[in-house]
N, C-alpha and C positions, 0 to 999 in steps of 0.2 A: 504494500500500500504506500503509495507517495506520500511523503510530508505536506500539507499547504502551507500557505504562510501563516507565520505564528505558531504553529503547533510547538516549536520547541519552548518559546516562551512560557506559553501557557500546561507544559508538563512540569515547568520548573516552579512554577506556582501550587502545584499538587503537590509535590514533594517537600515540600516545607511544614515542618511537624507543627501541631499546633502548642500555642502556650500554655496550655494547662498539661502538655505531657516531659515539660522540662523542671525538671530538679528548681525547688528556689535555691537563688545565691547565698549563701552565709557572709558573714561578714570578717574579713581577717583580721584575727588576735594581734593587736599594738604587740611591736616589738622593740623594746626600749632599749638603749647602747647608751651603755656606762663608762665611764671614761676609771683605768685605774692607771698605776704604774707601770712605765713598759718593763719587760721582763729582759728586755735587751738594751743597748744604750752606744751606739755605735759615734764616737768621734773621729774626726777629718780636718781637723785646722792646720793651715799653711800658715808657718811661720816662717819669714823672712830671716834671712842671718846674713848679716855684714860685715866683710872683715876687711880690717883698712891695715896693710903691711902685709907680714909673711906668718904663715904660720908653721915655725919648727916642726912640735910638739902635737899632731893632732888629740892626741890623750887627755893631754891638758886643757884645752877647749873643749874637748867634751867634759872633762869633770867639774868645768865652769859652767858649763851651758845646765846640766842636768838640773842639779837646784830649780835652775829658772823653768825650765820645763814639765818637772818635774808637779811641781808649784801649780802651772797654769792645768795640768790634769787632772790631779788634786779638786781642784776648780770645778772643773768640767763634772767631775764626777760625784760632788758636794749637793750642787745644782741640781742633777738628773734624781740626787738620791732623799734629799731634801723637802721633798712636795713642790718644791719651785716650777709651777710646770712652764717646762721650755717650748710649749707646741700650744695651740689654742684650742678648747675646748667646745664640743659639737653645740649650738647655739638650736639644733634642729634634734626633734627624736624621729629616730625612723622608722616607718610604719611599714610593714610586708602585706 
């Protein structure tokens, strides 16, 4: 049997379930994100070093430099460990 016009349209209109045989929607449970301490704490700072002359001794500039570096990680790791939080905190909760 031949198609006429429309028939396909008008099949695709039968095949459409009706609304009272679909499932209601539920609603999704709020999903709230908490902010704690990271468990990790990863640093990366570029420290510049300048040296005006010769340096004999490489040893010795390092057991000068260390203190100071030392110091600045000390820092770093006071800060991440301290509640100071270094990152800003979600201003949004997120919902699924």
């Amino acid at each position: 049997m031949p198609l006429k016009t429309g028939d396909v349209v008008r099949s695709l209109g039968e095949a459409v379930p009706s609304a009272a045989g679909l499932p209601a929607p539920t609603a999704p449970a709020p999903v709230s994100i908490t902010t704690s301490t990271p468990q990790h704490f990863a640093v990366s700072p570029t420290i510049a070093i300048n040296i005006q002359g010769s340096v004999t001794d490489p040893a010795e500039l390092v057991r000068v430099l260390q203190p100071e570096i030392q110091r600045l990680f000390n820092g770093y790791a006071a800060q991440a460990n301290s509640g100071g939080h270094i990152w800003d905190t979600p201003a949004v909760t997120f919902v699924a």
